[in-house]
N, C-alpha and C positions, 0 to 999 in steps of 0.2 A: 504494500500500500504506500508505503515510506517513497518504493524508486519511482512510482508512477506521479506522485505529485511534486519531485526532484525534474522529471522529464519534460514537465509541463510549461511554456512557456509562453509570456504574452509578448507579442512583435509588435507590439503598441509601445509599451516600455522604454526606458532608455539602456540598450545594453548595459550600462555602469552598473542598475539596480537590481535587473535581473536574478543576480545571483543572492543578492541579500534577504535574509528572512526580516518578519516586522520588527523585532527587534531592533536590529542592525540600521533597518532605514528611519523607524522614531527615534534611534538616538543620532543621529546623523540628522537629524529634520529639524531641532531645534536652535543649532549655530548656524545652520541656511537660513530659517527664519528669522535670529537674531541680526545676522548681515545683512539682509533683504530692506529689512525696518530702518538701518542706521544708511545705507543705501538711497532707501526712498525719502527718509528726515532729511539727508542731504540735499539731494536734489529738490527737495520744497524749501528746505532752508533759501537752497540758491537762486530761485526765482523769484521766494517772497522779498529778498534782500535787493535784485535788483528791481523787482514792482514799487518798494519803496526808494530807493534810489530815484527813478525815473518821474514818481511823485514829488520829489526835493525837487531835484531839478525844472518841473513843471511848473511848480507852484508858485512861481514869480515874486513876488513880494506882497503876497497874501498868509499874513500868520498864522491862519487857521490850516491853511493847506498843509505849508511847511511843518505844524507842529502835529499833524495826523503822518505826516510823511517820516517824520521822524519818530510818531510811536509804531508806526509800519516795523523799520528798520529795527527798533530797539525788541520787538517783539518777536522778530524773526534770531536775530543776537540770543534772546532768552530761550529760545525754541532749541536752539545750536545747544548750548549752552547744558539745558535742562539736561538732554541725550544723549552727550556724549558724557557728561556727569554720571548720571543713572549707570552706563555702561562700564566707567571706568571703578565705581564702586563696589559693581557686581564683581570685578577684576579684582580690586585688592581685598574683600572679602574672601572670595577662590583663592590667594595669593598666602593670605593670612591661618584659614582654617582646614587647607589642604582638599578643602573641597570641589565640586567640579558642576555647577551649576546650573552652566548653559548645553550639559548632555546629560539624558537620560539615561541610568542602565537599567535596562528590562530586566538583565539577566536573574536577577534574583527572583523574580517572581514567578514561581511555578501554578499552572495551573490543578489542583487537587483531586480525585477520583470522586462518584457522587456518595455521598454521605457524611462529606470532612466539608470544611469551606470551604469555598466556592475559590479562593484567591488564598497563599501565604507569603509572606517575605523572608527567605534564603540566606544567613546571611554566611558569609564566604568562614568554611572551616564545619560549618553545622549539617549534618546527617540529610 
C-alpha cells in the first residue's frame, strides 16, 4: 500500500515538492510565507513612500497638502519600521533561547490508533 502511494505523482506540482511528505512542505511553508510578507511590506513600503513624495512635491505652497504629504511619508517610515522590527525581534528571540520559530516540526507529532487520542507530542529520546 506504502509503494503504491510513493509511485503516485501529481505533474501539476512543482518537481522540487514532489518528493516531500506534508511534513517537510509545512515546515518549509512558513519562512516562504515569512519572506513573501517582508517582500510585499517592501514593495508597498516603496510606492507609498514615493505617492507621498510626489504629494510634497505637488503641493505647492498649500500647508494643508504638504503636511498630509508629509504624514503620507512619515506613515509609510512607520510601516518600514514596524516590520522589519517585528522580524528582527522574532531573530534575537530564536538567537537568544535556541529556539527556531519561523519553522515548524511536524515530526513529533504522531498520529494514534482509535481508542488513544486522537493526536500526541513525541518528544525526541521518548518511546
Amino acid at each position: 500500500m506504502n509503494k503504491l502511494a510513493q509511485l503516485i505523482r501529481n505533474p501539476v506540482l512543482n518537481p522540487a515538492i514532489q518528493g516531500q511528505t506534508g511534513e517537510e512542505y509545512a515546515a518549509g511553508l512558513i519562512p516562504r510565507l515569512v519572506t513573501l510578507t517582508l517582500i510585499i511590506g517592501s514593495v508597498l513600503f516603496f510606492f507609498y513612500f514615493i505617492y507621498g513624495a510626489i504629494r510634497w512635491i505637488s503641493s505647492g505652497n498649500d500647508p494643508k497638502a504638504l503636511e498630509g504629504a508629509r504624514g503620507t511619508i512619515t506613515q509609510a517610515l512607520i510601516g518600514l519600521l514596524i516590520m522589519f522590527s517585528i522580524f528582527a525581534i522574532v531573530k534575537v528571540i530564536e538567537s537568544a533561547f535556541g529556539l527556531n520559530i519561523l519553522t515548524i516540526d511536524l515530526s513529533a507529532v504522531r498520529i494514534k490508533p482509535p481508542g488513544g487520542p486522537v493526536w500526541e507530542v513525541i518528544f525526541p529520546g521518548q518511546p
